[in-house]
N, C-alpha and C positions, 0 to 999 in steps of 0.2 A: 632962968632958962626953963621951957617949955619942959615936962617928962618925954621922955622920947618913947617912941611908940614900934620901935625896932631895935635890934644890935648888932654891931659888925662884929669879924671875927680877921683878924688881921696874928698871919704868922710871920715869922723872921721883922719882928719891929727890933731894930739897933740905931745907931747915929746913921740918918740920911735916909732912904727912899722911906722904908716901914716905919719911925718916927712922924712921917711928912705926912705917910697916906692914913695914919692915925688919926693926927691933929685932924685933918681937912674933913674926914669924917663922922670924927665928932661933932663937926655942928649940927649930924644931921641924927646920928645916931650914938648910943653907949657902944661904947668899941671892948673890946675884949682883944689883949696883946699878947701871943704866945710867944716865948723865946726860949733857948736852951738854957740860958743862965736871968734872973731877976736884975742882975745888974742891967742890961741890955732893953728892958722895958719899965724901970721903976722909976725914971726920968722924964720918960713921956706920958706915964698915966701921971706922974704927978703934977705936971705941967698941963696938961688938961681938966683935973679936977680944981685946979687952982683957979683957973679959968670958966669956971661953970659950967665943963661936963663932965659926963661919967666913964670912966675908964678903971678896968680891973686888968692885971696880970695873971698869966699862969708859967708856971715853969713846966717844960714840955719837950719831949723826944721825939720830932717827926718821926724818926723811923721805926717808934715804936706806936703799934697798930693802938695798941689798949689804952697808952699812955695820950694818943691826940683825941680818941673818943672820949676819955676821959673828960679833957678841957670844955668840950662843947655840951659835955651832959653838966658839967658845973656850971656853963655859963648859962645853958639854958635855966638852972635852979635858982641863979642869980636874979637872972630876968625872966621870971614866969611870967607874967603880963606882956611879955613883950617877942616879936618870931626876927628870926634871922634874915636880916636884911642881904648880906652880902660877907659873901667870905674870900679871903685874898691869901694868899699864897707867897710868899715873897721872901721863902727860904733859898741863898742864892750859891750854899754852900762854899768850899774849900777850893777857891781859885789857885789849880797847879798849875805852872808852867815849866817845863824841861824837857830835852830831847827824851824821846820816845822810849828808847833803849835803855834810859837812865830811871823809869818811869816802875813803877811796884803795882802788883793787884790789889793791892790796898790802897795808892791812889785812885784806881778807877774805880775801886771797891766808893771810896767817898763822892765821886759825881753822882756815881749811878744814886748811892742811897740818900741825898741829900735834892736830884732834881726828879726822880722817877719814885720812888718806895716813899718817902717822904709825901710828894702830890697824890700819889694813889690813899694812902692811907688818910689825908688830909680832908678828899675830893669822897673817901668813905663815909668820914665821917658827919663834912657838912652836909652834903645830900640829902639827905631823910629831914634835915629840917629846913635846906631850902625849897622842895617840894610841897613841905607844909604851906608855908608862906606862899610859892605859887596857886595856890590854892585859893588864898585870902584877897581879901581886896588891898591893895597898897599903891601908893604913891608910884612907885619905880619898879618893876620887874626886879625877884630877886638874882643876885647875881652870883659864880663863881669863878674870879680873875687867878692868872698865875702870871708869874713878871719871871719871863726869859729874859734870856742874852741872846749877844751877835753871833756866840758858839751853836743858837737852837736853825739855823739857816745855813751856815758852811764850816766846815773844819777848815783848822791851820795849824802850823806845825808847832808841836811840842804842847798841843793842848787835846789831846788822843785821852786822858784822863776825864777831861772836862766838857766838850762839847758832843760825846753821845750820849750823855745823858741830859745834855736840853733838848740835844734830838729827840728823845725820845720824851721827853717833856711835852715838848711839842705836838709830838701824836699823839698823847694819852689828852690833852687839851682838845685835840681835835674829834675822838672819839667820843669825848663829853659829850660835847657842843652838838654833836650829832645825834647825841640819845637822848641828853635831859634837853635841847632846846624847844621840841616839839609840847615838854610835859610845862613849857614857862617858865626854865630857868637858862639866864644869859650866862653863857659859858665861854671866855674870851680870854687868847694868851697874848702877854702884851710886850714885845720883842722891845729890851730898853738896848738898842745900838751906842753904844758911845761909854766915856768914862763920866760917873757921876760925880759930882761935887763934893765932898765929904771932907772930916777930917785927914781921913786915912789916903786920899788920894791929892791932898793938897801940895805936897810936893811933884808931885804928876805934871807934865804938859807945863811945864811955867813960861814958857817964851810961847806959849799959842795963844791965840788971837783971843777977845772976849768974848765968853759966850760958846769956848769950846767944848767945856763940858757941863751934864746935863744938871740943873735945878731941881734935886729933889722935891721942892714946891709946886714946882711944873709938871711934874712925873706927878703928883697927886691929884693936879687939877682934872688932868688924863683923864685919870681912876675916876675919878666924878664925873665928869661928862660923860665917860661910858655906861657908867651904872644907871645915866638918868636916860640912857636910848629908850624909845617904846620900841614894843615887840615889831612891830613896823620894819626897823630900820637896825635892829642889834648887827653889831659886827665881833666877827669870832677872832679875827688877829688882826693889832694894830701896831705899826713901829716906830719908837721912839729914836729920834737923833737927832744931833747939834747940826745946825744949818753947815758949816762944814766938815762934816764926819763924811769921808768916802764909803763907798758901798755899792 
């Protein structure tokens, strides 16, 4: 395989979307995988280096500011030859459900700091080197993606914990997109509507129809076609859902 000449920067890689949008952009680039814990990404770098590309982990505290600048100043030393193609976002935190009243500041303490404190300190720290790269001559505009929920468009009940901090996800994606797209970088949130396929959701939905819920492979293909838009035609939100997901 060719040396790549860029590196992705992919958070919240575990079993299902972040493992997929890994893989798929390894073929193009050295991906670098943050998670809270090594178990959650030491399966998919090594499943990609066995493969013939390049993949390194770090172990990483989104909500801690020092701790995500950290990852990107190693990975840049990793890869000095090489600038930041694209960074993803795809920490999707602690899914509460329960009525309202039944509900802790310490659950909403976890939305907020895992879909808003989390992207901000993320969206800190890749910035200064997707800039760079807009600067450069490259293949694809560089990019920075965040992978919402159905929670970042409407609430519903007993999830008061959970969906204002996609909302607010959502606006802090939109303010990006508004400030860095002018300087060259594609800044786009990508609403995945529906339940994903995974292990953990395999018990889910069993009498629905095929094709109910979403293909983590699919959900990366996404990621790739939008990273490959020209400046021309970038799109700042895009939503994902299964042909029969209501909405």
């Amino acid at each position: 395989m060719a040396t790549k000449q860029a590196f992705a920067v992919i958070a919240g890689v575990g079993p299902g979307t972040g493992a997929a949008i890994a893989k798929k952009f390894a073929s193009l680039y050295s991906v670098v995988l943050l998670a809270r814990s090594p178990a959650s990404y030491e399966n998919t770098a090594k499943e990609i280096n066995e493969a013939g590309g390049t993949a390194i982990g770090f172990s990483v505290d989104v909500q801690d500011e020092a701790s995500v600048k950290k990852a990107f100043d190693e990975a840049a030393q990793k890869f000095p030859d090489q600038s930041l193609a694209i960074a993803i976002y795809n920490v999707g935190g602690v899914f509460i459900r329960k009525p309202f009243l039944e509900q802790t500041v310490g659950d909403f303490k976890t939305g907020y700091e895992a879909s808003v404190l989390g992207a901000f300190n993320f969206a800190q720290a890749s910035l200064p080197y997707l800039l760079k790269t807009a600067k450069a001559s490259h293949q694809h505009p560089p990019s920075l993606f965040f992978t919402g929920a159905t929670g970042a468009l409407k609430g519903s009940p007993y999830l008061q914990s959970f969906s204002p901090g996609k909302f607010a996800q959502r606006s802090l994606t939109m303010s990006l997109a508004k400030e860095f797209g002018p300087e060259g970088v594609h800044v786009s949130h990508l609403v995945v509507d529906g339940i994903i396929k995974t292990p953990k959701t395999a018990a889910w939905m069993k009498d629905a129809p095929e094709g109910s819920k979403i293909e983590p492979d699919a959900i990366a293909e996404t990621y790739l076609a939008l990273h490959k838009q020209p400046k021309t035609t970038w799109t700042w939100e895009l939503d994902i859902r299964p042909f029969v997901e209501k909405w």
